[in-house]
N, C-alpha and C positions, 0 to 999 in steps of 0.2 A: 211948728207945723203940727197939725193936729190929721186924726182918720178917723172915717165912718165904720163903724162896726151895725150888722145888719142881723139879727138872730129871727131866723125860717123857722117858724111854728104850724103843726097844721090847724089851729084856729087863731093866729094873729103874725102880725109879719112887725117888728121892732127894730128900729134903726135911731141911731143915737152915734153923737159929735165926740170922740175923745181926747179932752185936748191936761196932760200933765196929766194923767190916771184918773182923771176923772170924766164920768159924763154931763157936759156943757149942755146939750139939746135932745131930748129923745123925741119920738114921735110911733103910734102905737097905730095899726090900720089894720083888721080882718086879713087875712087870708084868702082868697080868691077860690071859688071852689071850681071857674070854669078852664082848667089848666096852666099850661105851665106859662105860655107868653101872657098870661095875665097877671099872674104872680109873678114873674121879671117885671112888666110895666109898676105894679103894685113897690115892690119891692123898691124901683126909682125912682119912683114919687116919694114915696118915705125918706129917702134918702138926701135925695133933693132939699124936703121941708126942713129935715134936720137941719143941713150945713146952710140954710138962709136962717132957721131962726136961731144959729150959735154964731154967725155973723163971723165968722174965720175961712180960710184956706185951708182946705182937704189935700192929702197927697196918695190915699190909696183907700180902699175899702174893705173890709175883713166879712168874710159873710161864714156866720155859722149854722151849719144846716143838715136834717135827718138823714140820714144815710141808708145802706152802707155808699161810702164814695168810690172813685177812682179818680185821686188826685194827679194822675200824671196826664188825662186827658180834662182836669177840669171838669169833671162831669158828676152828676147824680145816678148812681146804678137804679136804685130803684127809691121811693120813699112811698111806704102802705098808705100814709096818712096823709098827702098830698096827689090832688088829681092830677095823671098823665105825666109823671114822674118815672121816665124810665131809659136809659143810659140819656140821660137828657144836659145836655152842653149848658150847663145851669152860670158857668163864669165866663166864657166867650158873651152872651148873649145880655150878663147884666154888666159885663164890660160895654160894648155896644150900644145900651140904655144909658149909660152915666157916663160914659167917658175916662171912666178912671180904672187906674188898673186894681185887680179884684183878685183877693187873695181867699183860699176857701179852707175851711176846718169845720170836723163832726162838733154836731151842737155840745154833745158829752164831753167831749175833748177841749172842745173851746172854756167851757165851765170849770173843767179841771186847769186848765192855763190859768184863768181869773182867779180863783182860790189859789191857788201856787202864789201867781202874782201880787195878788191886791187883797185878796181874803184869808181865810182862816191858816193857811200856811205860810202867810207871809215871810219872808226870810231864810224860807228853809232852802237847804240845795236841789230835795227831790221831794216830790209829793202822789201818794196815791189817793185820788177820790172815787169816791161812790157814790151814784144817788141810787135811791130806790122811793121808788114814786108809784106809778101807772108801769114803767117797765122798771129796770136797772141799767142802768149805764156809769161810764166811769173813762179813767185816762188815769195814764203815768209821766210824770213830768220831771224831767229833770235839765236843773238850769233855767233855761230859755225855751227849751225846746218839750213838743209832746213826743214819745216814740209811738208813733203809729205802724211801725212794722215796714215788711217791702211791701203789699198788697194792702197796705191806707186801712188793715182788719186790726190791727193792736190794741188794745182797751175797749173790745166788747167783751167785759165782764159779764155782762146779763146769760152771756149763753155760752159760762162755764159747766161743765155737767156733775153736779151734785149729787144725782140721783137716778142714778143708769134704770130704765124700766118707769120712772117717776111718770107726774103728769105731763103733756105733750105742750111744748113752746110754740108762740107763734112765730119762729122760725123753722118748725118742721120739726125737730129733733123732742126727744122724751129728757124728762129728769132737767133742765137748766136752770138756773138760779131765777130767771125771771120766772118761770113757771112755779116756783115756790117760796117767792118771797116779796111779791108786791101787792098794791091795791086789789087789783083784780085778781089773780092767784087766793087771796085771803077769800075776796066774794067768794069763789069758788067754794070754798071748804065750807064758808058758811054758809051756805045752800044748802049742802049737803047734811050739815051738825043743824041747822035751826026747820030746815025744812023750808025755807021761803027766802028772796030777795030779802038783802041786805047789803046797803052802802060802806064803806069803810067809816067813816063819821058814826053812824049806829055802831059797828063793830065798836070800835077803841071806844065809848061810850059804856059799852057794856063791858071791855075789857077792864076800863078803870074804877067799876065798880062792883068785882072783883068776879063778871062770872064764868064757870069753869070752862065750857063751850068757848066762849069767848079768848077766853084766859091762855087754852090750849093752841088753838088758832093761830093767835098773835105772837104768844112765848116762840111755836114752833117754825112761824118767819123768820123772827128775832135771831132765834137758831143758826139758823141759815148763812143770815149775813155775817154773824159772827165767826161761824167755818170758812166761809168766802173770804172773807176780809184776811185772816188768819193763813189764807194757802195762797195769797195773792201778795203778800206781806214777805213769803218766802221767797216766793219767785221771784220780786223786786227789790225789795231791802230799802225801803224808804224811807225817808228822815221822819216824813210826818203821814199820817192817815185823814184826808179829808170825807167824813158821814154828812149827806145830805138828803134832799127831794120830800117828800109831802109824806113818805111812811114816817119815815126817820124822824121828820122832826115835828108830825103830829101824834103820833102814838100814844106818846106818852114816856115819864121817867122809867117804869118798871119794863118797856123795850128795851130803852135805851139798856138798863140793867142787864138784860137777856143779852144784846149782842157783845155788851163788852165781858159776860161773864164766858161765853162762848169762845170769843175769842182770845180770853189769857185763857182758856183751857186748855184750846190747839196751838197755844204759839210755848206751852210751858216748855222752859227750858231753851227758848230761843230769845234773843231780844228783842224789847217788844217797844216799836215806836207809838207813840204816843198818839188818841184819835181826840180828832176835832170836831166840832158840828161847824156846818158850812155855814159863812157867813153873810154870802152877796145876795142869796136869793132869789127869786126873780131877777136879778140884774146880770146874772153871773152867765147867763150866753153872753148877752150883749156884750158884755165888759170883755168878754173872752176870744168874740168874734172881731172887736177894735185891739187886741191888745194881738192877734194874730196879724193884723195888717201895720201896726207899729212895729213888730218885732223885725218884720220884712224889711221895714223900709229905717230903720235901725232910727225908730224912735222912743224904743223903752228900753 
C-alpha cells in the first residue's frame, strides 16, 4: 500500500506517490495566488496526477504545510505567504476534494521526520534538525514521532530569543534567531555595512574571498546558529543534529567552520552529538509529508 504526501509552498504546491521510502511519482504546479479553495482544487489535481502516473493504490495523504497549525481542528491559523489563509479548515476540505483521508504536519516538522527517517539521521533514536534559509525552522523527533507540544507550537526554533532588544522578527518580537541568522537578516546588515542592496549569492561571494564587511556579517550568523543549536542540544539531548536549508549549505566551508566552532564552545563540557548536513533537499517536505501519512496508517 502506498500514500500521497503533498508539500504547500507559497510559490509551488508538490505532491508525490510513496510507495517503500521512496518517491514513485511527483508532480510540481505553481501555487494559486487567488486563495484558499483554489489552492485545495490545486493541491488535488496534483494529487490526483501523481497516484495515475505511479499506477498504485493510495491509502491516505500526508500534506505538509506553513503554519502556525491547529492540529486538533485540522486547520491552518494563519500562513503570511499564502492568500486568505487564516484559521482556514485546510484538511476537512482537501479531504472532500480527494476522498481520502488527510493527515497534516508543519512543513519544518515534516523535513525534520524525512531526515530522521530517510536522510541524514537515518538510524538514529532521536533527531534535532534545523534549517536556516529565508527563515529558520526546525523539529525534534524521536522514534516515530515529531513532539510538537500540546498547542501543535514545538519546534519553532526560529523564534527562540537570542538577543533580548536585538533586531525585530517578523513575528512581532525583538532579538529571535531568525531575525539574526538568515538570508534576509544578513541582507539587512549588508545594507547597512556596504551602503546598497545585496543578495546573499553576492554576499558569500564576497565572503569567500576573504572580505572583512562580508566576513563579519556571515561569521556573526554562523555564530548564531552555533549558540542555537548548542542551547537546543540541552534542552533535547539528541542522538544526532540535522544542519540544513540554502544558508547552511551555500555559504560556504568557513560557515560551516563558524557554527561548529560556536557550538563545541557552548556545549564544552557537555556531550556533544554529532551534526550532519541534510541530505534529502528539496525532497525532504515531500518525503516528510508522505512519511507523516504512512506512519498514521502504519506503513513505515
Amino acid at each position: 500500500m502506498s500514500v500521497v504526501g503533498i508539500d504547500l509552498g507559497g510559490t509551488k504546491i508538490m505532491a508525490g506517490v510513496l510507495c517503500e521510502g521512496v518517491i514513485k511519482a511527483r508532480v510540481t504546479v505553481p501555487t494559486p495566488e487567488e486563495g484558499g479553495q483554489a489552492v485545495i482544487e490545486a493541491m488535488a489535481q496534483a494529487a490526483r496526477a501523481a497516484i495515475e502516473a505511479a499506477g498504485v493504490v493510495v491509502q491516505a495523504i500526508g500534506l505538509g504545510t506553513p503554519g502556525p497549525l491547529d492540529f486538533k481542528r485540522g486547520r491552518i491559523k494563519f500562513a503570511p505567504n499564502i492568500a486568505n489563509f487564516t484559521d482556514f479548515p485546510i484538511v476537512e476540505l482537501l479531504e472532500q476534494a480527494t476522498g481520502y483521508k488527510v493527515y497534516m504536519e508543519n512543513d519544518a516538522n515534516a523535513a525534520a521526520l524525512a531526515e530522521h527517517k530517510l536522510g541524514a539521521a537515518q538510524g538514529a533514536e532521536s533527531t534535532l534538525y534545523m534549517t536556516v534559509s529565508t527563515g529558520v525552522g526546525g523539529g525534534f523527533v524521536w522514534g516515530n514521532k515529531v513532539l510538537r507540544g500540546v498547542n501543535g507550537q514545538g519546534g519553532e526554533i526560529g523564534h527562540i530569543t537570542m538577543q533580548p532588544g536585538g533586531p525585530l522578527c517578523g513575528c512581532g518580537l525583538d532579538g529571535c534567531l531568525e531575525a539574526l541568522a538568515t538570508g534576509p537578516a544578513m541582507e539587512r546588515m549588508a545594507l547597512a555595512s556596504f551602503k546598497r542592496e545585496m543578495g546573499t549569492r553576492e554576499l558569500f561571494a564576497l565572503f569567500q574571498q576573504g572580505d572583512p564587511r562580508a566576513s563579519r556579517i556571515v561569521l556573526q550568523a554562523a555564530s548564531w546558529v552555533g549558540i542555537a543549536l548548542a542551547s537546543l542540544v540541552k534542552c533535547y539531548d539528541p542522538e544526532v543534529v540535522v544542519l540544513g536549508g540554502g544558508v547552511a549549505l551555500n555559504a560556504g566551508p568557513a560557515y560551516l567552520d563558524e557554527v561548529m566552532r560556536s557550538y563545541h564552545r557552548y556545549m564544552e563540557n557537555w556531550i556533544i552529538p554529532p551534526v550532519h548536513l541534510a541530505k534529502l533537499g528539496s525532497e525532504a517536505g515531500l518525503l516528510g509529508a508522505a512519511l507523516t501519512a504512512a506512519l498514521e496508517v502504519g506503513e513505515a
